[in-house]
N, C-alpha and C positions, 0 to 999 in steps of 0.2 A: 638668128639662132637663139634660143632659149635655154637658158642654162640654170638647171634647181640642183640644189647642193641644201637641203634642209630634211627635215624630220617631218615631212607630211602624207597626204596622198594628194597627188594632184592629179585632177579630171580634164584632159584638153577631149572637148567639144565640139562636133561640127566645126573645125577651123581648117583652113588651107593655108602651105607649104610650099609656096614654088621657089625655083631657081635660089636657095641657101645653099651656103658654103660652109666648112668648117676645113681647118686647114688640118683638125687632128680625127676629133670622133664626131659624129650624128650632127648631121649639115643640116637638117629642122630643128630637131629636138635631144637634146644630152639628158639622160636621166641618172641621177646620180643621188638619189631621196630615201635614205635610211633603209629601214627593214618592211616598209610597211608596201601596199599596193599602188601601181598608177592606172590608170584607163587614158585609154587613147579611144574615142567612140564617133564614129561616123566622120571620119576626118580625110582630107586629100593630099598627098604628098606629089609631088611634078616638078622631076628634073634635080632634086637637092643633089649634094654628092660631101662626100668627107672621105679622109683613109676609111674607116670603118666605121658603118651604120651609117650607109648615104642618106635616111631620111631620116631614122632612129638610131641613137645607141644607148642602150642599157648596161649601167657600169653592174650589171650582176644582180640587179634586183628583180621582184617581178613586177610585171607589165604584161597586163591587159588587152586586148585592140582585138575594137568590136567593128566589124562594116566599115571598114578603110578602105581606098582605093591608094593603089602606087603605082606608079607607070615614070620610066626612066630616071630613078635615081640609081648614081654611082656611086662605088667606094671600092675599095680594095680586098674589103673581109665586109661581108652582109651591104648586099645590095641595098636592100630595102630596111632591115631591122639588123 
């Protein structure tokens, strides 16, 4: 799992996501980065799960996501994002 808690933008890139857990939120990716933009672009998610945002969760900011694929992520609240 990847977890940002800063004042940036950050770009995830063509990367792939299988089988992550998070026991709370976004079982690939937790976004939690100030006021500013993140991208998610061309990336693959498969199978992640968490309570909420089985592959993503965004604690409220914006986020981006350009040509993703998702297929079988679980969570509770937001399958996928």
């Amino acid at each position: 799992m990847l977890l940002v808690h800063l004042t940036i933008v950050l770009t995830t890139i063509n990367c792939t996501f299988i089988e992550n857990n998070a026991k709370e939120d976004g079982g690939a990716i937790y976004f939690d980065c100030g006021y500013l933009d993140n991208y998610v672009i061309n990336s693959t998610f498969i199978n992640n799960s968490a309570n909420r945002g089985g592959a993503i969760y965004d604690a409220g900011y914006i986020i981006n996501t350009v040509h993703n694929i998702f297929d079988g992520n679980i969570a509770s609240l937001g399958r996928d994002i």
